[in-house]
TORPA-4810 file (N, C-alpha, C, O; in nm, 3 decimals):
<nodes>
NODE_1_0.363_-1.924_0.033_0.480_-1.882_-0.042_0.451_-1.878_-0.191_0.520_-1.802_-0.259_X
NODE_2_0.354_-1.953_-0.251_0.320_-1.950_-0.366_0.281_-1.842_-0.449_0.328_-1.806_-0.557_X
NODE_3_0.162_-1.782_-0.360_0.077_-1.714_-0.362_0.148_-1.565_-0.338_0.081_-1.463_-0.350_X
NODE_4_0.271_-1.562_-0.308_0.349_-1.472_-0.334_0.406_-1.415_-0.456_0.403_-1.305_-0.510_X
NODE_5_0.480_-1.575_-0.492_0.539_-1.571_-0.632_0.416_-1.542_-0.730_0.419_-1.447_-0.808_X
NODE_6_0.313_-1.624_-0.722_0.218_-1.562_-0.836_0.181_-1.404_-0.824_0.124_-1.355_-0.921_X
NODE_7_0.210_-1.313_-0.705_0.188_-1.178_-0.687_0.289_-1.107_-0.791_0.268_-1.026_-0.881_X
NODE_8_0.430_-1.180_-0.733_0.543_-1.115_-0.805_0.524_-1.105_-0.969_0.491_-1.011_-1.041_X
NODE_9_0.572_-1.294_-1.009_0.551_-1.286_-1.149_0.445_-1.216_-1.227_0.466_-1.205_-1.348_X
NODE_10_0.317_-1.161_-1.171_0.227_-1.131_-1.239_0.256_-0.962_-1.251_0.224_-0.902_-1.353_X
NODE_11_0.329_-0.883_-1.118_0.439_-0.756_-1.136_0.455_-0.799_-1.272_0.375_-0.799_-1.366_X
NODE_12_0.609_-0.848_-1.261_0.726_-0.882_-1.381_0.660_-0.876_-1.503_0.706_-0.823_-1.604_X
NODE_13_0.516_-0.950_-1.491_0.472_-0.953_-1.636_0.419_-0.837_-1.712_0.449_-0.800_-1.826_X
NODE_14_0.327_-0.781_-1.620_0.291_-0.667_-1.607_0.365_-0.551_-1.636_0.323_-0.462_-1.710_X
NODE_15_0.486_-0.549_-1.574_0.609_-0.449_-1.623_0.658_-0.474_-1.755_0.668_-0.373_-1.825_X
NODE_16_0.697_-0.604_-1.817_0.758_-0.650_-1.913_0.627_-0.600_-2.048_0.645_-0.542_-2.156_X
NODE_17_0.509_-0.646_-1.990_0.413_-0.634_-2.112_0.409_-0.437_-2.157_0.388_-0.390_-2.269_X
NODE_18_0.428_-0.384_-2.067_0.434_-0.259_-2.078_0.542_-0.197_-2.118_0.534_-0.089_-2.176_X
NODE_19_0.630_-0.242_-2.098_0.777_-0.208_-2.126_0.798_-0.226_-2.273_0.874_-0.153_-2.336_X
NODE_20_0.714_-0.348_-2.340_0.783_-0.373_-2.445_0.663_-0.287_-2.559_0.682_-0.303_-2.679_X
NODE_21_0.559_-0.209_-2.520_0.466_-0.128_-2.588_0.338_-0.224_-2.632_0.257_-0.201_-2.722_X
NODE_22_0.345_-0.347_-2.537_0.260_-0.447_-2.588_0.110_-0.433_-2.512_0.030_-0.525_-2.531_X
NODE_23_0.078_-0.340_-2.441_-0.011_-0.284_-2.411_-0.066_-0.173_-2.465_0.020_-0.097_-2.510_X
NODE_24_-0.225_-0.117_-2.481_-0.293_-0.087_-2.578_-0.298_0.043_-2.548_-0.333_0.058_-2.431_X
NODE_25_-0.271_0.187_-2.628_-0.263_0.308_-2.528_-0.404_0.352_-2.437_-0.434_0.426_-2.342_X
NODE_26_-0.465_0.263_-2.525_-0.667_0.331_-2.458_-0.630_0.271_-2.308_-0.619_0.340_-2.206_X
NODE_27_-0.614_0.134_-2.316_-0.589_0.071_-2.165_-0.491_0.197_-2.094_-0.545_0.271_-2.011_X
NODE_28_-0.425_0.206_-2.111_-0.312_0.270_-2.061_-0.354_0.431_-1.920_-0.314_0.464_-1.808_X
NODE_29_-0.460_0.484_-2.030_-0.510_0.634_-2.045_-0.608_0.559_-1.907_-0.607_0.632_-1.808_X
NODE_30_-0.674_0.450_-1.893_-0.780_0.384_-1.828_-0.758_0.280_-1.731_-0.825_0.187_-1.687_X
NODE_31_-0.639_0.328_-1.712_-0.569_0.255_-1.613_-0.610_0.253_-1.453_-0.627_0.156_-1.379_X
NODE_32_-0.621_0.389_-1.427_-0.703_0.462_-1.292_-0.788_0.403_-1.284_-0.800_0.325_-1.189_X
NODE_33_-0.904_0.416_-1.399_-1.027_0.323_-1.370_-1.067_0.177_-1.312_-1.146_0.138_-1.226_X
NODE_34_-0.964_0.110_-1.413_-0.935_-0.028_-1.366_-0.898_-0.091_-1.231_-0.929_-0.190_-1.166_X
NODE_35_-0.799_0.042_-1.217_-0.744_-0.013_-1.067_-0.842_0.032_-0.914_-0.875_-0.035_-0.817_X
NODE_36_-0.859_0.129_-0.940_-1.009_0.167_-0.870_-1.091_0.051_-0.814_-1.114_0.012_-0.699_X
NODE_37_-1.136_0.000_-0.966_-1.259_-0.100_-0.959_-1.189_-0.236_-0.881_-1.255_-0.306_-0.803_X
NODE_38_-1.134_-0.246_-0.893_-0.996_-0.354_-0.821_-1.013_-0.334_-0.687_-1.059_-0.421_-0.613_X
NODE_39_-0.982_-0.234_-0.656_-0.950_-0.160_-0.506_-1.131_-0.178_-0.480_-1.189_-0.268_-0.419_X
NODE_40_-1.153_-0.134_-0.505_-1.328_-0.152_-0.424_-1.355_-0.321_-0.428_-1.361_-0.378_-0.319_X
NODE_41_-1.367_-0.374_-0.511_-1.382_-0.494_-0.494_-1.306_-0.561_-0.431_-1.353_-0.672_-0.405_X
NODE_42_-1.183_-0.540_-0.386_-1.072_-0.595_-0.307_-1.110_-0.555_-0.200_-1.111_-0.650_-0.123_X
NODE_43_-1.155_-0.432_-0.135_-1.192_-0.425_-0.017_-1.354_-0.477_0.048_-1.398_-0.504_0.160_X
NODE_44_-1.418_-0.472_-0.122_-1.568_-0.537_-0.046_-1.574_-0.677_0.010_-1.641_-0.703_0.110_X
NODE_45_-1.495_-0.779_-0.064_-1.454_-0.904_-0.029_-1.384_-0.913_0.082_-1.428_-0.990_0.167_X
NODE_46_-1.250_-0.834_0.112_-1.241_-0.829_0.275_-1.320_-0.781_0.347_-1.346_-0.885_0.408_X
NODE_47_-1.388_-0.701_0.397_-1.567_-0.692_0.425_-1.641_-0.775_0.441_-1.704_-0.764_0.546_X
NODE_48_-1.674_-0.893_0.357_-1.713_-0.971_0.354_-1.624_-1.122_0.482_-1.688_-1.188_0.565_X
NODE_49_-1.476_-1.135_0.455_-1.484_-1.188_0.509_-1.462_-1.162_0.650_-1.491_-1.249_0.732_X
NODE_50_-1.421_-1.063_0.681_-1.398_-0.978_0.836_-1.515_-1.066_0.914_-1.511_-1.163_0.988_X
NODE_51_-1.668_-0.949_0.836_-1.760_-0.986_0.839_-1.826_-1.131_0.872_-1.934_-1.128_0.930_X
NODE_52_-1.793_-1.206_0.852_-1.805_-1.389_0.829_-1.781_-1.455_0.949_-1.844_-1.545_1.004_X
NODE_53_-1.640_-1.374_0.993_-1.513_-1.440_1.077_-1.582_-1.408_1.245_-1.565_-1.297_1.296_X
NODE_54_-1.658_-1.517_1.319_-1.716_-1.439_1.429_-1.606_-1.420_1.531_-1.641_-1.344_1.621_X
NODE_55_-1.478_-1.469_1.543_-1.375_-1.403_1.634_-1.302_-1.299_1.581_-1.185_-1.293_1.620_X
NODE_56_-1.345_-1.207_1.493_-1.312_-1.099_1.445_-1.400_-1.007_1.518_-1.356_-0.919_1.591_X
NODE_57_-1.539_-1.029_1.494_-1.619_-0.965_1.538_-1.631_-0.969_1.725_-1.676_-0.882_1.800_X
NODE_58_-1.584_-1.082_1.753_-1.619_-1.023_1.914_-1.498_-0.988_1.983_-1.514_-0.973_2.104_X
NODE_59_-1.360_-0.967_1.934_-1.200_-0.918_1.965_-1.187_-0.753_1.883_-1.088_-0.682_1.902_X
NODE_60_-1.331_-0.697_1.770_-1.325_-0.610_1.732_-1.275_-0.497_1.831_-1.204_-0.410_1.779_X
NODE_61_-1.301_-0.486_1.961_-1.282_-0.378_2.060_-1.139_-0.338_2.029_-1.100_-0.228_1.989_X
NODE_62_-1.043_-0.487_2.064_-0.946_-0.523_2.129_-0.858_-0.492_1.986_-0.750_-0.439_2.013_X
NODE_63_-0.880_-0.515_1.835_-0.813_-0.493_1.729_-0.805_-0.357_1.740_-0.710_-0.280_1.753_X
NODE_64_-0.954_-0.337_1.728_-0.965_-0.156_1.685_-0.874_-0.056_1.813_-0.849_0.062_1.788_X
NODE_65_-0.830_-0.121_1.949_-0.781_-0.060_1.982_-0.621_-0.103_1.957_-0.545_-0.012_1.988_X
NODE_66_-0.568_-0.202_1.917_-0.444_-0.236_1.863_-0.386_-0.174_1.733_-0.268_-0.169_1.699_X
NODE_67_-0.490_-0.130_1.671_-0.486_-0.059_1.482_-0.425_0.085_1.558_-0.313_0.133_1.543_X
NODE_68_-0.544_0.138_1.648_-0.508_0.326_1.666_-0.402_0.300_1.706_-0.314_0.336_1.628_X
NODE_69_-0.344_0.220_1.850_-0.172_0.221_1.889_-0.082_0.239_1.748_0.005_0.326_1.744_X
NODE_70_-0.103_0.171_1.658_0.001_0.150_1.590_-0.055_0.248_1.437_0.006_0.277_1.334_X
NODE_71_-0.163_0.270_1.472_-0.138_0.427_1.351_-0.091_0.515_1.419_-0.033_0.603_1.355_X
NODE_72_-0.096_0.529_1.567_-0.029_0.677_1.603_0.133_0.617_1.601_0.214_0.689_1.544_X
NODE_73_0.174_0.513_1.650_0.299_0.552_1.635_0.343_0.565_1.500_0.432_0.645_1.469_X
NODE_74_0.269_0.470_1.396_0.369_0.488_1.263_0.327_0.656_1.231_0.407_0.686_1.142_X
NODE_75_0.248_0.771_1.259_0.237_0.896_1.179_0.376_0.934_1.292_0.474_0.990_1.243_X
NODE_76_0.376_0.911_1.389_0.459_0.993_1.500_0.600_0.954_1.424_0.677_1.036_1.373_X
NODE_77_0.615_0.809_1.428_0.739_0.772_1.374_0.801_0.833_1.268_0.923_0.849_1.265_X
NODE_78_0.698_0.880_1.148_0.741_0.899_1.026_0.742_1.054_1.042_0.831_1.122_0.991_X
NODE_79_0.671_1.091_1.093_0.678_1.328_1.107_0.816_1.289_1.145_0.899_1.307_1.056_X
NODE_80_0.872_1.227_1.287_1.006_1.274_1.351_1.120_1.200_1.224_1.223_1.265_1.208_X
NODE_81_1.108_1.096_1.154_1.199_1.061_1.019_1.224_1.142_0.943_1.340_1.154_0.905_X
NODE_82_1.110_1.236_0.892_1.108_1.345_0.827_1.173_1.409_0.871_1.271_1.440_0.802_X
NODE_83_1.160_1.476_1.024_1.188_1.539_1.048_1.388_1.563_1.067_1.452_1.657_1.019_X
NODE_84_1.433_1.473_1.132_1.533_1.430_1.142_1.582_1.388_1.005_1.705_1.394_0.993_X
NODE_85_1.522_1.352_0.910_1.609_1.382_0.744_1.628_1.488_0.651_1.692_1.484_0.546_X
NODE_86_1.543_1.621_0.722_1.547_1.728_0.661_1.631_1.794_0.743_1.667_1.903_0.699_X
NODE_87_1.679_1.757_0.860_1.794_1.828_0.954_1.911_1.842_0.881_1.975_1.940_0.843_X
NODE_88_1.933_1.661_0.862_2.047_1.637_0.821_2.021_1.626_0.693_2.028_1.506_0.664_X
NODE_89_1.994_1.690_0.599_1.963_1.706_0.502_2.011_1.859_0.446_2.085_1.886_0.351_X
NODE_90_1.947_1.940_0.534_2.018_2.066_0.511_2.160_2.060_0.602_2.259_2.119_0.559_X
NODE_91_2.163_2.010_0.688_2.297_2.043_0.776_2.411_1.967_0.638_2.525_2.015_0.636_X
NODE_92_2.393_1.902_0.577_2.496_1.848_0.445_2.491_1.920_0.374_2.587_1.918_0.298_X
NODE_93_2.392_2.021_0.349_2.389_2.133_0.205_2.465_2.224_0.276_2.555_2.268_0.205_X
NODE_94_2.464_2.274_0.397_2.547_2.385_0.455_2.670_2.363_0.420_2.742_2.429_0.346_X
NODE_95_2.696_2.233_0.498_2.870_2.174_0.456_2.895_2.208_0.329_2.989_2.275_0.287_X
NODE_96_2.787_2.147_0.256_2.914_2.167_0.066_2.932_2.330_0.039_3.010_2.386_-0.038_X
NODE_97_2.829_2.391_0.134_2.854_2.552_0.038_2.948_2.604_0.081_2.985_2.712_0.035_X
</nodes>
C-alpha cells in the first residue's frame, strides 16, 4: 500500500512541479527521451526478474496460454464497446436533429 502512495505522490508532484512552470523547457522538449529510457529499463529489470523466478519459467506454457485468452477477449471486448458506443452514439445525434 505504500508503494502505491509513493507512485501517487510522486504523480501529484510531478503535476504540481509542472504546473507551476518550475520545470526547465529543455527538459520539457526531452521528455520522450527520458521516458523511453525508463520504459526500457523498466522492462529489462522485469526480464531479469521473470527470468530469475524458476516457477515462472516452468508454468511459462500455462501463463503464455492464460495472457492470449485474455488478450483476445480484452481486443474482442473493446471492438464490440466501440462498437456499441458509436451505435448509440449516432442513434442520440439522430434524435437531436
Amino acid at each position: 500500500m505504500s508503494s502505491i502512495l509513493l507512485y501517487l505522490g510522486l504523480l501529484i508532484l510531478g503535476g504540481l512541479l509542472s504546473y507551476k512552470g518550475l520545470v526547465h523547457k529543455e527538459l520539457y522538449h526531452r521528455l520522450d527521451i527520458v521516458q523511453l529510457i525508463c520504459l526500457f529499463a523498466l522492462l529489462f529489470t522485469m526480464g531479469l526478474r521473470i527470468g530469475m523466478d524458476d516457477k515462472v519459467i516452468d508454468a511459462f506454457a500455462q501463463i503464455g496460454l492464460h495472457a492470449s485468452i485474455f488478450a483476445a477477449f480484452t481486443v474482442v471486448g473493446s471492438v464490440l464497446f466501440v462498437m456499441l458506443f458509436r451505435r448509440g452514439w449516432l442513434w442520440l445525434r439522430r434524435e437531436k436533429a
